[in-house]
PQR file of N, CA, C, O and H, with PARSE charges and radii, in Angstrom:
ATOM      1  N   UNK A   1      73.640 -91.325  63.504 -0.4000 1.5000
ATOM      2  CA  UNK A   1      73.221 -91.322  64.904 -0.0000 2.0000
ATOM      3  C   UNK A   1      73.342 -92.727  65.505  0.5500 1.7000
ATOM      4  O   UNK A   1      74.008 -92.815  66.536 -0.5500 1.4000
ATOM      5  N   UNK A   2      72.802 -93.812  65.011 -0.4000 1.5000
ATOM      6  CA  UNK A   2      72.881 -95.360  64.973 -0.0000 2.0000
ATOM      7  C   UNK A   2      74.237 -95.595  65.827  0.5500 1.7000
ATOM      8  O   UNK A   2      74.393 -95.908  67.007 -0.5500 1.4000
ATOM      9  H   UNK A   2      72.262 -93.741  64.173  0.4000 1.0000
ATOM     10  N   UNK A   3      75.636 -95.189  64.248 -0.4000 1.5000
ATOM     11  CA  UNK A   3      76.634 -95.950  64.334 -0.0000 2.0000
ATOM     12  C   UNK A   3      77.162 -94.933  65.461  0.5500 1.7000
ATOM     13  O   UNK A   3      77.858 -95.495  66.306 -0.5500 1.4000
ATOM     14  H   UNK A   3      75.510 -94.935  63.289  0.4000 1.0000
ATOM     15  N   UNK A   4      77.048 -94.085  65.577 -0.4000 1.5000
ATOM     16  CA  UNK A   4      77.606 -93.186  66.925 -0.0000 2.0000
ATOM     17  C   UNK A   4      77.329 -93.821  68.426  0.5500 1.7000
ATOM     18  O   UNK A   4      78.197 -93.978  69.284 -0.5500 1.4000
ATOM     19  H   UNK A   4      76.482 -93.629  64.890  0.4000 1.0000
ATOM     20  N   UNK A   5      76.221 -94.082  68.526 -0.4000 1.5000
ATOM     21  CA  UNK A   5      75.505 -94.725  69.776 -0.0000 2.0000
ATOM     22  C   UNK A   5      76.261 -95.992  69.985  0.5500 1.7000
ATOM     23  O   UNK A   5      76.704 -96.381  71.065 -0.5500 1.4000
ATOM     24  H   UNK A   5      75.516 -93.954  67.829  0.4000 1.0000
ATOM     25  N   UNK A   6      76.387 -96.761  68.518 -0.4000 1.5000
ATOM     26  CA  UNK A   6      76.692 -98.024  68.847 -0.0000 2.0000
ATOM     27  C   UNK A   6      78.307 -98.001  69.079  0.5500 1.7000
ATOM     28  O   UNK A   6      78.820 -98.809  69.853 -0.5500 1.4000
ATOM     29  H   UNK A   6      76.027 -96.445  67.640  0.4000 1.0000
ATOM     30  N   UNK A   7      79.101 -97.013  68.354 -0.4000 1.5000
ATOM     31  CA  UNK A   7      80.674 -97.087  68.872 -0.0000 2.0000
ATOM     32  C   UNK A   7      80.731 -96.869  70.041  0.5500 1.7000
ATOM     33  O   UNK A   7      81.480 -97.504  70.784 -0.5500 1.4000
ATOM     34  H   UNK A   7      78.684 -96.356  67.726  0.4000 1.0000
ATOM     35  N   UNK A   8      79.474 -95.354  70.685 -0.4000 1.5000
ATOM     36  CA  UNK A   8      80.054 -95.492  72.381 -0.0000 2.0000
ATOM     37  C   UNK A   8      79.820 -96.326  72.828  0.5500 1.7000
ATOM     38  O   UNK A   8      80.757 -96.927  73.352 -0.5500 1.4000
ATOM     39  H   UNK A   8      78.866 -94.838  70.082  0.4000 1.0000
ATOM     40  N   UNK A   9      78.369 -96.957  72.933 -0.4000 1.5000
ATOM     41  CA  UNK A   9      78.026 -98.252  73.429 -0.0000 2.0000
ATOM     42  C   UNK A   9      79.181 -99.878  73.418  0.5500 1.7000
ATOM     43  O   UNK A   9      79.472-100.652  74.330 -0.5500 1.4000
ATOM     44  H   UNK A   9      77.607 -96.469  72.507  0.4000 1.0000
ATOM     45  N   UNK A  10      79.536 -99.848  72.097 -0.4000 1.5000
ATOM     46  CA  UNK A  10      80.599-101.374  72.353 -0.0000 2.0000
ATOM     47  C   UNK A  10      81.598-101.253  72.778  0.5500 1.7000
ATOM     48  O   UNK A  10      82.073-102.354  73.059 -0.5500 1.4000
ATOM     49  H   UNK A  10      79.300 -99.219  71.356  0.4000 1.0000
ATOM     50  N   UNK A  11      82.263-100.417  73.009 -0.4000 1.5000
ATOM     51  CA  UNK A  11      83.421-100.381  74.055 -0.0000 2.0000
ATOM     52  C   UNK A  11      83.038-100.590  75.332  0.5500 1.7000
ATOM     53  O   UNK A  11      83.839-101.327  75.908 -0.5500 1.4000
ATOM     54  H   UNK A  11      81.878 -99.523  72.780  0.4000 1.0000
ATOM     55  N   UNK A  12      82.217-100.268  75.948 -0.4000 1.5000
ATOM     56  CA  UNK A  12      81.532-100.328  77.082 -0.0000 2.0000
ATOM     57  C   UNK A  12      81.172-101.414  77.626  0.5500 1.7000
ATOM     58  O   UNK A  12      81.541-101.839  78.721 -0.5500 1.4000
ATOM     59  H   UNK A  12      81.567 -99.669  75.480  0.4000 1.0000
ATOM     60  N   UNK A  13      80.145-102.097  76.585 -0.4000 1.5000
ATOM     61  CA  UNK A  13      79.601-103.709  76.366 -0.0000 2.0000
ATOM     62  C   UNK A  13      80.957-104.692  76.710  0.5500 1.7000
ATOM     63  O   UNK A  13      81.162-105.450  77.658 -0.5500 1.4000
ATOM     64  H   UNK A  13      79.846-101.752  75.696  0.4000 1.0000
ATOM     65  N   UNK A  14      81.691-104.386  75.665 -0.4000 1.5000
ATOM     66  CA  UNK A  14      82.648-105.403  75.585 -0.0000 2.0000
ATOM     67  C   UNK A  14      83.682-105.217  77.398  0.5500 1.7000
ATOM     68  O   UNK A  14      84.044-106.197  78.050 -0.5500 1.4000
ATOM     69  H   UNK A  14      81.524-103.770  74.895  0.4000 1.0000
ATOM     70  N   UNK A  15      83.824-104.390  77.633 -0.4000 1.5000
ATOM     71  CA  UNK A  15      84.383-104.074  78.799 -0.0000 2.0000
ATOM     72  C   UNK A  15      83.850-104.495  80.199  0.5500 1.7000
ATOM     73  O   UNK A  15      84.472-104.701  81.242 -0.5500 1.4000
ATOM     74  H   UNK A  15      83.530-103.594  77.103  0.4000 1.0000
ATOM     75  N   UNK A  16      82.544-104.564  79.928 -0.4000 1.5000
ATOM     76  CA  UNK A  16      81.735-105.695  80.985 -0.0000 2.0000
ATOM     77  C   UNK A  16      81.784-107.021  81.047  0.5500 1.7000
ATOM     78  O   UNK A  16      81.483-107.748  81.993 -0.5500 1.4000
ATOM     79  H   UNK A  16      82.039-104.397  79.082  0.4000 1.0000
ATOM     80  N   UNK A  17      82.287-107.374  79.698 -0.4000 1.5000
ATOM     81  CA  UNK A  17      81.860-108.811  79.353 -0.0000 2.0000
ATOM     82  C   UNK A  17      83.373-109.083  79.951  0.5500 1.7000
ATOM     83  O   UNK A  17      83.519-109.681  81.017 -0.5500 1.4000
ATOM     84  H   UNK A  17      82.531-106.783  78.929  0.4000 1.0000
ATOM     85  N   UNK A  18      84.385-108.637  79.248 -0.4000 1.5000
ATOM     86  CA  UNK A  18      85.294-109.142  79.755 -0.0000 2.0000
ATOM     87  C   UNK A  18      85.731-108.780  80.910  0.5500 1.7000
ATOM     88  O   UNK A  18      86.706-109.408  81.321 -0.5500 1.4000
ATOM     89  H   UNK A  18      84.266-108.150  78.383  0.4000 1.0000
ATOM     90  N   UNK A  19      85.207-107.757  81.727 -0.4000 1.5000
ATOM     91  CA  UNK A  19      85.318-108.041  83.464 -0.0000 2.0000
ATOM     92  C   UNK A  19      84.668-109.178  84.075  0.5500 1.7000
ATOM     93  O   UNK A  19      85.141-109.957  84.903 -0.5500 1.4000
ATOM     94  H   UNK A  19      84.414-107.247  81.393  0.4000 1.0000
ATOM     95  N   UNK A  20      82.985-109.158  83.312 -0.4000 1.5000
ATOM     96  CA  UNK A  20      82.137-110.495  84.141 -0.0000 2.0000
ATOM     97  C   UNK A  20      83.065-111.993  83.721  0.5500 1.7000
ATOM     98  O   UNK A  20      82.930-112.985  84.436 -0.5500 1.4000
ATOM     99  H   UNK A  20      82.601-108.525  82.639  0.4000 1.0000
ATOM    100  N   UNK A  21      83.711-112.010  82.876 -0.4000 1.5000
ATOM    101  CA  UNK A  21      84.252-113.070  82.200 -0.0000 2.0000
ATOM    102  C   UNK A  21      85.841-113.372  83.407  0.5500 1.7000
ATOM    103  O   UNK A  21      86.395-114.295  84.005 -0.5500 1.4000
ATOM    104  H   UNK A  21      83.821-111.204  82.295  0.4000 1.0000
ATOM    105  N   UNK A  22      85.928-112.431  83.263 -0.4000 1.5000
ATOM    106  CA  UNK A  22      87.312-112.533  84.311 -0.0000 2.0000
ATOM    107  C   UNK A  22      87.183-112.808  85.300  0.5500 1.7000
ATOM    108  O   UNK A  22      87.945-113.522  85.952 -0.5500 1.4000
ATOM    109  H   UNK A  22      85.478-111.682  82.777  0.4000 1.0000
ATOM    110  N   UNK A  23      86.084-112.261  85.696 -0.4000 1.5000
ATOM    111  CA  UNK A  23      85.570-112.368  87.318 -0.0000 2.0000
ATOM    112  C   UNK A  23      85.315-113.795  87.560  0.5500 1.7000
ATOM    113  O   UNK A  23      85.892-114.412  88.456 -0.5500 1.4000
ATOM    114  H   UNK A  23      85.465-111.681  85.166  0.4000 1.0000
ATOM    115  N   UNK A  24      84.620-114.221  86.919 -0.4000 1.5000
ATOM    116  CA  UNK A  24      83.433-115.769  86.256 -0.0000 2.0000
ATOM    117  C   UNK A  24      84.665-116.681  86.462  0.5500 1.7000
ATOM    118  O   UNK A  24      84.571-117.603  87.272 -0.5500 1.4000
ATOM    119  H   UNK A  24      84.152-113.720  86.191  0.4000 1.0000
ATOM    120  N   UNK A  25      85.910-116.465  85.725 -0.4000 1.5000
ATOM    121  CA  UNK A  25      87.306-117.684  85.774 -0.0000 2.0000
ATOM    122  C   UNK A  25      87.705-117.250  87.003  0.5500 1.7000
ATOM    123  O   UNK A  25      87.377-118.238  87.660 -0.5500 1.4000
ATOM    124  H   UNK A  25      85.986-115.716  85.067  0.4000 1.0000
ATOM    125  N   UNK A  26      88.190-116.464  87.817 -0.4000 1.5000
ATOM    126  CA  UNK A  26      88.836-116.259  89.238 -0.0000 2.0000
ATOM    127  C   UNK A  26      87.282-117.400  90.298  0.5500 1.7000
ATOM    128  O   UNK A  26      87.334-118.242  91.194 -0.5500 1.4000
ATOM    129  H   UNK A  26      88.456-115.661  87.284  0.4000 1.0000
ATOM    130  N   UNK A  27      86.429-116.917  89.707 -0.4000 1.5000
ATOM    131  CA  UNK A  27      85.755-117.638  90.912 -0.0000 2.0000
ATOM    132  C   UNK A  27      85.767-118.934  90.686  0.5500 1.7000
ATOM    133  O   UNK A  27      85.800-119.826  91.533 -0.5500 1.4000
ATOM    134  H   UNK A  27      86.387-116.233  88.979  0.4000 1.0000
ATOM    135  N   UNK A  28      85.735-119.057  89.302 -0.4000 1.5000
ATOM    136  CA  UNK A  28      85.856-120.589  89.009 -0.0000 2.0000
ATOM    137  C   UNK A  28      87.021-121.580  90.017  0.5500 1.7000
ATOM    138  O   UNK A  28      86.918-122.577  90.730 -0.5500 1.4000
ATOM    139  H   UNK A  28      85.708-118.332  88.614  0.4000 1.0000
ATOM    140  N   UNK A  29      88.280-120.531  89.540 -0.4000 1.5000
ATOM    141  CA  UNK A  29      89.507-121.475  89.702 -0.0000 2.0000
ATOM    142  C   UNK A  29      89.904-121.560  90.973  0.5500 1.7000
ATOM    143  O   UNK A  29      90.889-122.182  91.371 -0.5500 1.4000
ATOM    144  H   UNK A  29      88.363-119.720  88.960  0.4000 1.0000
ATOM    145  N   UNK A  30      88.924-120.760  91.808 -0.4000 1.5000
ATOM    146  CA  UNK A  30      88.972-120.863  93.592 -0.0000 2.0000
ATOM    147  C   UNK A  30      88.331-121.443  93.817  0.5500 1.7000
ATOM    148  O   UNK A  30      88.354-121.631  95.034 -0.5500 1.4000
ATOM    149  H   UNK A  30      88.124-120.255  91.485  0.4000 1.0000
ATOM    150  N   UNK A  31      87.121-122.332  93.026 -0.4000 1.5000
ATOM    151  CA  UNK A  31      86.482-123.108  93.686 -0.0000 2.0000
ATOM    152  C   UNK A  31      86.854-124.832  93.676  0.5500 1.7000
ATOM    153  O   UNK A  31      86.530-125.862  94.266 -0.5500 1.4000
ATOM    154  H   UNK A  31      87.102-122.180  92.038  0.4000 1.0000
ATOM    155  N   UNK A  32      87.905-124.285  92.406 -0.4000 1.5000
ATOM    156  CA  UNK A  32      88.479-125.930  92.188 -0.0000 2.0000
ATOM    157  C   UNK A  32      89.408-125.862  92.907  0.5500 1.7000
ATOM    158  O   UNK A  32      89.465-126.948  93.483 -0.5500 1.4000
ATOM    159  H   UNK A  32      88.168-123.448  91.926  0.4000 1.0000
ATOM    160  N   UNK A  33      90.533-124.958  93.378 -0.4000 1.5000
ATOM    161  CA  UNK A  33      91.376-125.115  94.316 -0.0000 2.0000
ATOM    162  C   UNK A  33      90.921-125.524  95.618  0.5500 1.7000
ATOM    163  O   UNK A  33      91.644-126.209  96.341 -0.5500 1.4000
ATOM    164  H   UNK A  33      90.487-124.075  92.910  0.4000 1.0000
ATOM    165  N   UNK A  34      89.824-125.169  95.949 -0.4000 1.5000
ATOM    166  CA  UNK A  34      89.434-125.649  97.250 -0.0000 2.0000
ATOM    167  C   UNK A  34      88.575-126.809  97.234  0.5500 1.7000
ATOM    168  O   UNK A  34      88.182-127.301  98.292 -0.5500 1.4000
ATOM    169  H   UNK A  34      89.236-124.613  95.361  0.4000 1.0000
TER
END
């Protein structure tokens, strides 16, 4: 039950992180451009 929860769960996790992460460098690199 655990490892079930946790396979749907980390795909998910990880899929946020690396949107907030992506998001996080685009805003970054517009703020140094300007």
């Amino acid at each position: 039950m655990i490892l079930f929860f946790s396979s749907l769960i980390a795909p998910i996790f990880v899929g946020i992180t690396l949107a907030t992460y992506k998001y996080w460098l685009e805003h970054r690199s517009d703020k140094k451009h300007k």
